[in-house]
VOBA-1610 file (N, C-alpha, C; in pm, whole numbers, padded with zeros to 5 digits, always signed):
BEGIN
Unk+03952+01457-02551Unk+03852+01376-02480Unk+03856+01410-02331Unk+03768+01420-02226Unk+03714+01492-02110Unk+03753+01381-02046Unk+03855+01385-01932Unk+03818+01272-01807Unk+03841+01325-01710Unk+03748+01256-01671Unk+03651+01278-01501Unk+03703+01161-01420Unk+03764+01125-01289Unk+03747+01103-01175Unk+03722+01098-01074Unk+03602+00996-01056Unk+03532+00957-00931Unk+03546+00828-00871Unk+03474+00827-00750Unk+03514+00724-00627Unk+03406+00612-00687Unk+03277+00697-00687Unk+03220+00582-00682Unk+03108+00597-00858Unk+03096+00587-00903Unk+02988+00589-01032Unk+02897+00478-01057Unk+02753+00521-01071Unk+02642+00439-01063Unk+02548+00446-01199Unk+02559+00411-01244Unk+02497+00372-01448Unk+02332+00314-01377Unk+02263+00376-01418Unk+02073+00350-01394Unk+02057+00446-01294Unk+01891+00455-01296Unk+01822+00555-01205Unk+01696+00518-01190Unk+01695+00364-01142Unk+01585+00308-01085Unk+01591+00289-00978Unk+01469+00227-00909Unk+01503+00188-00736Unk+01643+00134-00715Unk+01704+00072-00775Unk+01891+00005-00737Unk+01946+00151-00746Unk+01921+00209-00823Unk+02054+00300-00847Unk+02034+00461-00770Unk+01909+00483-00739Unk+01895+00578-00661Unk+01912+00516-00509Unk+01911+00401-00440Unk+01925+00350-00339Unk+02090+00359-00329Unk+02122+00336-00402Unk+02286+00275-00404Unk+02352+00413-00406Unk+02290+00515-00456Unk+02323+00654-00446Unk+02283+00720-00294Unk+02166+00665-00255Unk+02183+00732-00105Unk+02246+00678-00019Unk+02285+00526-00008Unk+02386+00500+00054Unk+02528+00528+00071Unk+02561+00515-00065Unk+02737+00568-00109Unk+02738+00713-00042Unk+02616+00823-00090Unk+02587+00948-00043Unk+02647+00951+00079Unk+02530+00870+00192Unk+02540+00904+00331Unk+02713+00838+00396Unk+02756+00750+00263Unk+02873+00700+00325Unk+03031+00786+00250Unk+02998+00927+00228Unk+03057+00995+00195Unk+03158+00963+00055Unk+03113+00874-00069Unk+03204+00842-00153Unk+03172+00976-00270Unk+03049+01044-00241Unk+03067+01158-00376Unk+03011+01086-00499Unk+02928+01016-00468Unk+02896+00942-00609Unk+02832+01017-00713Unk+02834+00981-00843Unk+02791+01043-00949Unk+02720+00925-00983Unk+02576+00975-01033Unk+02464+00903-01116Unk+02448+00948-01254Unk+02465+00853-01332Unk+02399+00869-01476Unk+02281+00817-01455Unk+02108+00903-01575Unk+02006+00852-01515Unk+01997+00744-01665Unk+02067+00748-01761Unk+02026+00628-01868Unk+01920+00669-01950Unk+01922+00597-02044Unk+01792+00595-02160Unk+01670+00662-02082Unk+01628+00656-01942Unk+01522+00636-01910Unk+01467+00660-01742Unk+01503+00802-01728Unk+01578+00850-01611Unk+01402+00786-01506Unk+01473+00732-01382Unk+01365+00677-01328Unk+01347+00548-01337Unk+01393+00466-01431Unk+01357+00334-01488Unk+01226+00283-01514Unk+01205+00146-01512Unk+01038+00109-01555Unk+00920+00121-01480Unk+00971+00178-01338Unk+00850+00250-01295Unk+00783+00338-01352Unk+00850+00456-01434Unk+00773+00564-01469Unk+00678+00549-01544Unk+00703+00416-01626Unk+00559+00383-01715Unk+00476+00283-01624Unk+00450+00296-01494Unk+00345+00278-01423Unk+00275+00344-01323Unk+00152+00355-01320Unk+00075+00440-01298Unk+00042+00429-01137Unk+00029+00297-01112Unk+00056+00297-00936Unk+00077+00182-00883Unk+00183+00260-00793Unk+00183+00112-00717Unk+00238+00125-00568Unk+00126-00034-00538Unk+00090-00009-00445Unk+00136-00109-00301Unk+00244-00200-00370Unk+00341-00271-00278Unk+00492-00204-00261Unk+00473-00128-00236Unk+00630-00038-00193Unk+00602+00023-00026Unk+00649-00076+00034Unk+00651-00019+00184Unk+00698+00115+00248Unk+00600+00152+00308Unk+00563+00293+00325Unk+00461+00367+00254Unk+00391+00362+00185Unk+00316+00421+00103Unk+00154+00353+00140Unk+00083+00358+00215Unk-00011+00300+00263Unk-00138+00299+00178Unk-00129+00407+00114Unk-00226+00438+00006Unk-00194+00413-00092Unk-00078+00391-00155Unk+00004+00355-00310Unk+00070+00479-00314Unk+00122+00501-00450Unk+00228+00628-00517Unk+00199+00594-00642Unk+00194+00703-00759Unk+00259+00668-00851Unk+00352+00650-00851Unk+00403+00592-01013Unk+00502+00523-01047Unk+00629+00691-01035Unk+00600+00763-01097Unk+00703+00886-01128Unk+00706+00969-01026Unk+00589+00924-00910Unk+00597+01031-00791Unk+00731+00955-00665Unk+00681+00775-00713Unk+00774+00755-00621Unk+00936+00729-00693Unk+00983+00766-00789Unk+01138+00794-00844Unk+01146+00915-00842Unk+01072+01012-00798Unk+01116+01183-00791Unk+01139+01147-00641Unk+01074+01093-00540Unk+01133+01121-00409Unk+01234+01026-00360Unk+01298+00923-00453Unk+01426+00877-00427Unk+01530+00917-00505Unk+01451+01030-00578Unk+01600+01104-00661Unk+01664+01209-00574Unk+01516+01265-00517Unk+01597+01385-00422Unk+01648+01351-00320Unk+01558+01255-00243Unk+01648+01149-00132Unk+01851+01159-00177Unk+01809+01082-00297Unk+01962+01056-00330Unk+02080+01181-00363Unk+01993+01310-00424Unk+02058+01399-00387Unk+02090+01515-00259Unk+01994+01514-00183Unk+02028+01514-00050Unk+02109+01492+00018Unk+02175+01350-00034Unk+02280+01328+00053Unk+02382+01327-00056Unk+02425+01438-00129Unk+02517+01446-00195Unk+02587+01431-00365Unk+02476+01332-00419Unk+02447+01259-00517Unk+02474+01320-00665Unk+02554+01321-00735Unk+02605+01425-00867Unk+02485+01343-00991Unk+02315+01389-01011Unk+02302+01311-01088Unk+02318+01375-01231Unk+02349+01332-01330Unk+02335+01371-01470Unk+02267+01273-01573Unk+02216+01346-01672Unk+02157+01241-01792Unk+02258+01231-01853Unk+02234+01109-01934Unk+02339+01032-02036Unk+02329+00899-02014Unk+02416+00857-02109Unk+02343+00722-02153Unk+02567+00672-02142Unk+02547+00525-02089Unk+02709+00484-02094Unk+02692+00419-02235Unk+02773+00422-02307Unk+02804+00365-02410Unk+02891+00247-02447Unk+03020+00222-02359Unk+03113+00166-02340Unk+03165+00163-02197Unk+03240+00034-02208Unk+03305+00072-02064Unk+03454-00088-02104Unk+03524-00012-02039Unk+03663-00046-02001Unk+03710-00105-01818Unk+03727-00202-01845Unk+03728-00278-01668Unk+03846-00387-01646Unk+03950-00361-01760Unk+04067-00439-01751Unk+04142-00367-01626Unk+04117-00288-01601Unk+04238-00236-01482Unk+04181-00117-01423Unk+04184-00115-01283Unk+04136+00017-01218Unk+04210+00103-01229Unk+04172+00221-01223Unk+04049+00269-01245Unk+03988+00274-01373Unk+03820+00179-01349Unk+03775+00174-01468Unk+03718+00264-01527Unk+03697+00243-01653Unk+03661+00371-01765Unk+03488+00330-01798Unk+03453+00444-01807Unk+03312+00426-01886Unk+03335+00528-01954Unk+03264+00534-02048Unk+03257+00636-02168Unk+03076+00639-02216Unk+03073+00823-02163Unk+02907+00840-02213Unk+02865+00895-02337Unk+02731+00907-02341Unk+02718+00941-02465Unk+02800+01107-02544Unk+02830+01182-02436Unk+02862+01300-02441Unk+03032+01294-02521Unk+03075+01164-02462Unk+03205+01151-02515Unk+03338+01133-02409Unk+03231+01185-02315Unk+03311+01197-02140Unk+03308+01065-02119Unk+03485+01066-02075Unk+03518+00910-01998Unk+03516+00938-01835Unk+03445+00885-01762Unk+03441+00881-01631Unk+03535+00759-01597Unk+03626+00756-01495Unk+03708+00687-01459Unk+03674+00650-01313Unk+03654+00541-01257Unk+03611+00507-01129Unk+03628+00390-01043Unk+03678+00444-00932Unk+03733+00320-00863Unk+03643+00213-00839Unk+03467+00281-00821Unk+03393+00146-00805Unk+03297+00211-00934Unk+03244+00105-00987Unk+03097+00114-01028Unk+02981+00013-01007Unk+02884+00021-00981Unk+02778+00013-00957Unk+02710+00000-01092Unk+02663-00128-01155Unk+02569-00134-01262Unk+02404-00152-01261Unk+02339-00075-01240Unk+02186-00047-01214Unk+02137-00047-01335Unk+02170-00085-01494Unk+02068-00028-01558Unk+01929-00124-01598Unk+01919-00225-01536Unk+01750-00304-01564Unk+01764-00375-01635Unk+01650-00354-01688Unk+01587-00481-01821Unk+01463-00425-01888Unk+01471-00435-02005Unk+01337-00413-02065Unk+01264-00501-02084Unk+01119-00499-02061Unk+01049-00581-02073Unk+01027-00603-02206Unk+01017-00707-02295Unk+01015-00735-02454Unk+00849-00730-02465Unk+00845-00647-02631Unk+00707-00637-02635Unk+00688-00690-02783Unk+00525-00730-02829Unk+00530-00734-02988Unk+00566-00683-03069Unk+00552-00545-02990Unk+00545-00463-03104Unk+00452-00353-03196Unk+00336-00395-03106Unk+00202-00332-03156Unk+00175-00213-03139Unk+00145-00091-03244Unk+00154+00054-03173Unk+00034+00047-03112Unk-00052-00020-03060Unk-00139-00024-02939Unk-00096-00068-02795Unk+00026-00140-02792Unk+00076-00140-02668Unk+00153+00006-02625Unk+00179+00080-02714Unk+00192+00227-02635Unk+00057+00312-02657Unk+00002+00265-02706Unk-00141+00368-02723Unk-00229+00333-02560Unk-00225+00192-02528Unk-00275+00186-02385Unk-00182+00134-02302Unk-00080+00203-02260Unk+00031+00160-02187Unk-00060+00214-02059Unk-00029+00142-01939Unk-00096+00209-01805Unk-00243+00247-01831Unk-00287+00169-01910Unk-00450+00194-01978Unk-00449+00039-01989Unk-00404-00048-01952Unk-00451-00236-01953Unk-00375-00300-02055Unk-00233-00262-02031Unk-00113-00329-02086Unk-00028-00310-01998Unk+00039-00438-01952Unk+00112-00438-01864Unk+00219-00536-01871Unk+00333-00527-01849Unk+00428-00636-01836Unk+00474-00690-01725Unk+00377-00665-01590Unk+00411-00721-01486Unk+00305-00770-01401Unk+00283-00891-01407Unk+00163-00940-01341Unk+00101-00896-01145Unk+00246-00941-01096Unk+00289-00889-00991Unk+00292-00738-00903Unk+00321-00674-01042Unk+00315-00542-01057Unk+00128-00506-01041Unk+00060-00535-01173Unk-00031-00500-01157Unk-00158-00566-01160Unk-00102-00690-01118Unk-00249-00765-01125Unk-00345-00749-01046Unk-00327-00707-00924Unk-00452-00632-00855Unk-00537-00581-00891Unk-00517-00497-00988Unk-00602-00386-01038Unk-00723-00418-01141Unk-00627-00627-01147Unk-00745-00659-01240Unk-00839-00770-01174Unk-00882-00762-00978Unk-00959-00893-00960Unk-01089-00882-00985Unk-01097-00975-01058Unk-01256-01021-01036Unk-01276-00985-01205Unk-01182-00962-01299Unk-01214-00959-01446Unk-01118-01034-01500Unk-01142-00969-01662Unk-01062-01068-01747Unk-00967-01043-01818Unk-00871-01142-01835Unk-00711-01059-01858Unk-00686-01196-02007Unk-00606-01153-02053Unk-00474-01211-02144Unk-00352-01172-02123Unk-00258-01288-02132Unk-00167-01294-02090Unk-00118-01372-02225Unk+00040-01340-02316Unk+00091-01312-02431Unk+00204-01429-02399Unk+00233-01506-02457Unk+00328-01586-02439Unk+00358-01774-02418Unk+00458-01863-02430Unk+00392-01980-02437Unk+00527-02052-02329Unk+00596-01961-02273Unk+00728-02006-02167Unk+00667-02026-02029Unk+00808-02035-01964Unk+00827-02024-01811Unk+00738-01886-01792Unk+00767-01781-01792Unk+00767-01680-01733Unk+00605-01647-01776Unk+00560-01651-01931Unk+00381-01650-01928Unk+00318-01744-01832Unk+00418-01869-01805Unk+00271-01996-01747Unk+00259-01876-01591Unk+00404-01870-01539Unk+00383-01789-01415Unk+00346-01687-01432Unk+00316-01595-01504Unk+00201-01455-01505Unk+00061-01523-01481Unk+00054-01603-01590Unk-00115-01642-01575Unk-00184-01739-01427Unk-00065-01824-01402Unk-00100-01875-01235Unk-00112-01725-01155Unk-00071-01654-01177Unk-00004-01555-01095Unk-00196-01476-01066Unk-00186-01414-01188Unk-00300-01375-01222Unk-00420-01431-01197Unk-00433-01556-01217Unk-00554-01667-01200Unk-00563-01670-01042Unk-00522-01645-00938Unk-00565-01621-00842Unk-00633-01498-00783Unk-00625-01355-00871Unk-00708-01236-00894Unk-00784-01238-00946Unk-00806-01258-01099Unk-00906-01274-01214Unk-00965-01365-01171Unk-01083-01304-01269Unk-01209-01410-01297Unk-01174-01516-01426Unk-01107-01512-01483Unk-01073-01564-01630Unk-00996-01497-01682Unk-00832-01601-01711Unk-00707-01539-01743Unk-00696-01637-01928Unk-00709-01581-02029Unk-00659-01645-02133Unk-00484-01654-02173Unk-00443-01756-02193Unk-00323-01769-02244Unk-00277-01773-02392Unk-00245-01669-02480Unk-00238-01615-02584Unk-00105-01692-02625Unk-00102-01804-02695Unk+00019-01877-02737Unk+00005-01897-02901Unk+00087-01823-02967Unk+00164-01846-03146Unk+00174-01993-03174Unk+00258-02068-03077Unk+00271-02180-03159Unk+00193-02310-03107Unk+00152-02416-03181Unk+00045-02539-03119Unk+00115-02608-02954Unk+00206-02548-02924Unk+00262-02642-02802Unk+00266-02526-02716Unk+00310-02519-02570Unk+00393-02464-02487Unk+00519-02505-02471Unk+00590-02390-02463Unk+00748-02428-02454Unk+00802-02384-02305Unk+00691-02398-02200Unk+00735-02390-02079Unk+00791-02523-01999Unk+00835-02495-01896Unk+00874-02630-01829Unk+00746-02735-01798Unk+00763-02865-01771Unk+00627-02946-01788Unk+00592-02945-01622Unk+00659-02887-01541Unk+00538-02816-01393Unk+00467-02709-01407Unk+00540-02657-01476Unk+00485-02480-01535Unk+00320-02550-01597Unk+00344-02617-01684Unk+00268-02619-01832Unk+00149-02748-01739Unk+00178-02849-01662Unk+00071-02921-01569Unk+00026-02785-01477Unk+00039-02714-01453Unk-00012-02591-01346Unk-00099-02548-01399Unk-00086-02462-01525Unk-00170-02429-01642Unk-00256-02496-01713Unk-00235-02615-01727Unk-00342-02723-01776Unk-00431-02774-01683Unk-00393-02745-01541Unk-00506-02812-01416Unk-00565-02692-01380Unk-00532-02567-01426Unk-00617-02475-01367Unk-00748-02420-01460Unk-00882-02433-01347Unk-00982-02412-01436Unk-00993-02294-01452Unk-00934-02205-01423Unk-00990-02027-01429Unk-00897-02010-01566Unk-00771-02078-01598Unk-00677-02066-01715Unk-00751-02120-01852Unk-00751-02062-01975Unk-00797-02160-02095Unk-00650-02098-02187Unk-00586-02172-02206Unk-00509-02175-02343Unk-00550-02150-02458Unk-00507-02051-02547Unk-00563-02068-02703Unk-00429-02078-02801Unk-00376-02171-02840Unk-00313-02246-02895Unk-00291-02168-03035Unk-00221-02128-03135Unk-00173-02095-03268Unk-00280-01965-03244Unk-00276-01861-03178Unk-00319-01710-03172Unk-00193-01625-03161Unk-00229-01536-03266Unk-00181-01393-03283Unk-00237-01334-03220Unk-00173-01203-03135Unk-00254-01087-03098Unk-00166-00995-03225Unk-00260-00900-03311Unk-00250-00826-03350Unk-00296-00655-03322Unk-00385-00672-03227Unk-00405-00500-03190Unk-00503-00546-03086Unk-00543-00381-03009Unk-00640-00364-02889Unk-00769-00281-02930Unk-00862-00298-02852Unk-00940-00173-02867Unk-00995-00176-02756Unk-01028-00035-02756Unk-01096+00036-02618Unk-01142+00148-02597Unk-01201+00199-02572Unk-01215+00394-02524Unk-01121+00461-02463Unk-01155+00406-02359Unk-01048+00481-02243Unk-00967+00373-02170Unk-00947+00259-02250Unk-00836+00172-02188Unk-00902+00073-02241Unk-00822-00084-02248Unk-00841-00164-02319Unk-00962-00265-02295Unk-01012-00285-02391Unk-01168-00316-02319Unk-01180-00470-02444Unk-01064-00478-02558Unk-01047-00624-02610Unk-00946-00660-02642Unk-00910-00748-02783Unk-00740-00804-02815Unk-00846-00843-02916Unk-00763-00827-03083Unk-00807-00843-03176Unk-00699-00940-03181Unk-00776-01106-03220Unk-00727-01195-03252Unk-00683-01284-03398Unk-00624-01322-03414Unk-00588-01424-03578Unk-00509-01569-03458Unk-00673-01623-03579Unk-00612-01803-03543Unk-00502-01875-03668Unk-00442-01900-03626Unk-00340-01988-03736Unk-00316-01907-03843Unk-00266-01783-03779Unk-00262-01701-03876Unk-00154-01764-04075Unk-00191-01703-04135Unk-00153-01792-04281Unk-00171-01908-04289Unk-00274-01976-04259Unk-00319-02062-04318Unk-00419-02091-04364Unk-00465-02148-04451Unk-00604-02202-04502Unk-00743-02107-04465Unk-00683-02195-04305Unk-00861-02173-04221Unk-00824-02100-04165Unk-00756-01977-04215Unk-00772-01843-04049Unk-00809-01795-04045Unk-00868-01757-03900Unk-00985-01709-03837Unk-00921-01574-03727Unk-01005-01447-03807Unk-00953-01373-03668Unk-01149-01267-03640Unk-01080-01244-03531Unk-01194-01252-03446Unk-01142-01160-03316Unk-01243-01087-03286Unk-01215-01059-03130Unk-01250-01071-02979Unk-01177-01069-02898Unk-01153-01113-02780Unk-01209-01026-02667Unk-01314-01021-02575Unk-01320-00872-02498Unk-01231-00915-02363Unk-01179-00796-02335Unk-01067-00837-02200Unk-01065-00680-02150Unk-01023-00684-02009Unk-01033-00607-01927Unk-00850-00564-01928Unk-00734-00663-01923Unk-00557-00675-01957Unk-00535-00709-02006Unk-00388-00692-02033Unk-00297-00710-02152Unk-00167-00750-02125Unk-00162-00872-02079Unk-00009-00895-02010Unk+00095-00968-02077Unk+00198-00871-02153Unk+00311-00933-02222Unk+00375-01069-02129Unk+00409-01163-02135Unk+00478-01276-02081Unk+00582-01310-02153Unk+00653-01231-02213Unk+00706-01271-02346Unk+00891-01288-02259Unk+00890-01199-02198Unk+01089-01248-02107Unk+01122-01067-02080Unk+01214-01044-02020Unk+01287-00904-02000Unk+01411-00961-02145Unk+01516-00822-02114Unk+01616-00839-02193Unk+01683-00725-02090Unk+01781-00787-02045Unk+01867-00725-01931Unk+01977-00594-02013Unk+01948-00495-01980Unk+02026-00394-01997Unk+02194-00406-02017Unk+02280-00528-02044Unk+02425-00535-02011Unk+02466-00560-02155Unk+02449-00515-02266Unk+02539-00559-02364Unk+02663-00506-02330Unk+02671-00353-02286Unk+02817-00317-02315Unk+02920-00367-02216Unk+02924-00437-02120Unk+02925-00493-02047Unk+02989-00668-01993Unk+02948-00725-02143Unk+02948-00824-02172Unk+03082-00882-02154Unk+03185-00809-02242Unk+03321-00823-02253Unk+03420-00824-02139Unk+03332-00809-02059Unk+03384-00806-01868Unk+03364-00890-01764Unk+03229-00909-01806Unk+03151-00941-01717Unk+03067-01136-01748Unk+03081-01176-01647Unk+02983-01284-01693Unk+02871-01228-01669Unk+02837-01363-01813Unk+02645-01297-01807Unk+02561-01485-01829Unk+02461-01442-01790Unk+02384-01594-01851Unk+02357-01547-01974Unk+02247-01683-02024Unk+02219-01689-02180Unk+02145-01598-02225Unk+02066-01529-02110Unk+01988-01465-02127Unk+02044-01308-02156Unk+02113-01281-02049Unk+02201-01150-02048Unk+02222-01100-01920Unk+02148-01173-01829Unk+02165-01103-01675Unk+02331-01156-01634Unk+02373-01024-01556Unk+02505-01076-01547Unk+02474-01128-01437Unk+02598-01195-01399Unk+02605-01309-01292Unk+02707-01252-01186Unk+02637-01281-01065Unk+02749-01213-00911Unk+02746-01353-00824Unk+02840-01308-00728Unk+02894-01387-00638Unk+02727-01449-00552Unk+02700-01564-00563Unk+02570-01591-00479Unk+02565-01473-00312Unk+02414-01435-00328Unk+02360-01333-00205Unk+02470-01239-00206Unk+02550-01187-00302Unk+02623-01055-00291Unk+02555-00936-00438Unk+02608-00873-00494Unk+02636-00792-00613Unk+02788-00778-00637Unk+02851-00853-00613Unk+02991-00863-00607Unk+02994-00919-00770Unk+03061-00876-00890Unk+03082-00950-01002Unk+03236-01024-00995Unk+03260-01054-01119Unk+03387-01154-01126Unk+03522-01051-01132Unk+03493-00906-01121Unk+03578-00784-01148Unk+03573-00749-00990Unk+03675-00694-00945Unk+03645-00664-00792Unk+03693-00513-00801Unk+03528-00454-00711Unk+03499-00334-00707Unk+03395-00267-00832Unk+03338-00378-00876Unk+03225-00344-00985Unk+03124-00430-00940Unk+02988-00398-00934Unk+02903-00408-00866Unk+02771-00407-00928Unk+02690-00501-00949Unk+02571-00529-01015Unk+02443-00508-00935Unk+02340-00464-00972Unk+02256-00398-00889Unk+02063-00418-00953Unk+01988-00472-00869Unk+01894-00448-00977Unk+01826-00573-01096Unk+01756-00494-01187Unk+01677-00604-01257Unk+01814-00641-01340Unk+01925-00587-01386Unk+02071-00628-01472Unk+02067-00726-01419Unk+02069-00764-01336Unk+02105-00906-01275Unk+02010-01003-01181Unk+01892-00954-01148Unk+01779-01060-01074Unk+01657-01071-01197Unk+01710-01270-01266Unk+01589-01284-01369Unk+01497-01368-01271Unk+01440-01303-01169Unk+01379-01410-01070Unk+01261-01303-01037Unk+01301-01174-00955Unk+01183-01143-00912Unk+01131-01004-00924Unk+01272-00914-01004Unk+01234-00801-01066Unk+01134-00714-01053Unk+01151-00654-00884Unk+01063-00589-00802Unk+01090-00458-00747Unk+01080-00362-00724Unk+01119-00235-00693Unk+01218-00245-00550Unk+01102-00300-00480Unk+01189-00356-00332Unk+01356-00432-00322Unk+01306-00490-00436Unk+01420-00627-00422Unk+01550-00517-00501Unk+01528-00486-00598Unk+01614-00369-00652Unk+01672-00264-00597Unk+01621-00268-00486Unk+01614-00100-00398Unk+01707-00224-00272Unk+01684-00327-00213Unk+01797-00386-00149Unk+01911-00394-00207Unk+01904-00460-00373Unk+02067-00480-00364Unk+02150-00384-00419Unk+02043-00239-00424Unk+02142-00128-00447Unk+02201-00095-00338Unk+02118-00094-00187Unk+02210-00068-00073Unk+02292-00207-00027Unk+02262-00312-00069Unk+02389-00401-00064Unk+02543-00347-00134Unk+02442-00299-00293Unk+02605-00254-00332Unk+02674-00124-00329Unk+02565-00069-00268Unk+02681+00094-00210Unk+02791+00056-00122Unk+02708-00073+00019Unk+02776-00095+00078Unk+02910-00159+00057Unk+02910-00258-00047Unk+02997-00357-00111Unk+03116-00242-00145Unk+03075-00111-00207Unk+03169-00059-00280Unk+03238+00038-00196Unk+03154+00061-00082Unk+03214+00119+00111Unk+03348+00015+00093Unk+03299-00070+00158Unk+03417-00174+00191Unk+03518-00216+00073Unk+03498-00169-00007Unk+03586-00217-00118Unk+03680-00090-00138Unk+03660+00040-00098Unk+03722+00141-00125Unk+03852+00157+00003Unk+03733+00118+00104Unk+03820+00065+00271Unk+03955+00020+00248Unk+03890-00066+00217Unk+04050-00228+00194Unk+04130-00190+00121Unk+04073-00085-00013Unk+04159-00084-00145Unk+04266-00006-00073
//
């Protein structure tokens, strides 16, 4: 079995982990990047965007993770593909183990790998991915003012897509499975007082159609029962609301995590309950899961893992 020792090792290759790589870079630790399942992270399946400071005109999604990859190698940055599989954090220097079989051993690590956004399931949400399916309202609701969207879900996190949205759109539908909402009851009074919002109560989305991007949502009312009715919907988006699922299973055994899976750090740090391991990114912010905000607390935690190498 292959082991490797390094100072600093950084698992993801999204805005956290290419940030956290040009910092460690410029702060001479030699860091090595794994880029993960998904080199780039969940930007690459978006097509533009256009709140990332500096970019006055927008970027794509894959134009702007190619120029913080080279950024990050520029200043030094060892990146490789592979995926961590395991990891070991009872005693420094900790172990990760990649898919290759290689145990990297490292005095700090840095955990960048995200969250996936949860989907139905429908092979039409990859047939119009970046064609008017989207899992980030925030992300791309701009692109939809002054038309009409659906939004998938009956929680916290759908009521806030569709407020979110309902201040762009002309008419945001709320696509909810079961007869209630299971959001919080400010969430769910927000949604019920807003007139641009209509709820549709016991709906399935089962598929899309469109030409060149999604132009409806093929619906089923109460689906299996009696009286069901399906029918379709014309819409301009397609916005999953359904939750992320934070990238940390392997992880778990180390690390606190909430119920959800985001691990948990020291409040306003990336500091975890392991000292000299370092959380970075959507792994750990179920709040606002933004390129920006990701891209801070990766240079929070290059820095964290500066000073932690200092002292050590």
């Amino acid at each position: 079995m292959e082991t490797e020792q390094v100072k600093c090792l950084i698992i993801g290759s999204g805005p956290a982990g290419y940030t956290a790589a040009i910092y460690a870079g410029r702060a001479n630790l030699s860091p090595v990047l794994y880029a993960g399942l998904q080199p780039g992270g969940q930007l690459t399946t978006t097509t533009e965007v256009e709140n990332f400071p500096g970019y006055p005109s927008g970027i794509g999604g894959p134009e702007l993770m190619e120029d913080l990859r080279k950024q990050a190698e520029r200043f030094g940055t060892d990146i490789r593909y592979g995926v961590a599989m395991s990891a070991d954090f009872s005693a420094s220097p900790y172990k990760v183990t990649m898919d290759d079989g290689k145990v990297v051993e490292a005095k700090t690590v840095i955990i960048a790998t995200g969250a996936t956004a949860k989907y139905l399931g429908l092979d039409d949400e990859k047939k119009y991915a970046g064609m008017g399916v989207s899992a980030c309202a925030t992300c791309d609701g701009f692109f939809y003012r002054n038309r009409v969207v659906a939004v998938v879900g009956g929680g916290d996190t759908a009521c806030e897509e569709a407020s979110y949205l309902s201040g762009l759109a002309s008419k945001v539908y709320l696509l909810v499975r079961k007869p209630f909402l299971r959001a919080s009851k400010v969430m769910q009074q927000r949604v019920f007082s807003n007139p641009k919002i209509e709820v549709l109560f016991e709906h399935n989305a089962v598929g899309l159609y469109g030409e060149n991007g999604v132009e409806g949502v093929h619906l089923v009312k109460r689906m299996g029962e009696a009286d069901e009715q399906r029918y379709d919907l014309p819409i301009d988006g397609f916005f999953l609301g359904i939750g992320h699922r934070p990238n940390s299973d392997i992880f778990k055994p180390w690390l606190d995590t909430d119920e959800v899976g985001y691990i948990l750090t020291e409040p306003g740090t990336p500091r975890t309950k392991v000292p000299g391991v370092f959380a970075a990114g959507d792994v750990a912010d179920p709040h606002y899961r933004q390129a920006i905000t990701a891209a801070a607390s990766g240079c929070m935690a290059a820095i964290e893992a500066e000073r932690y190498l200092l002292n050590g």
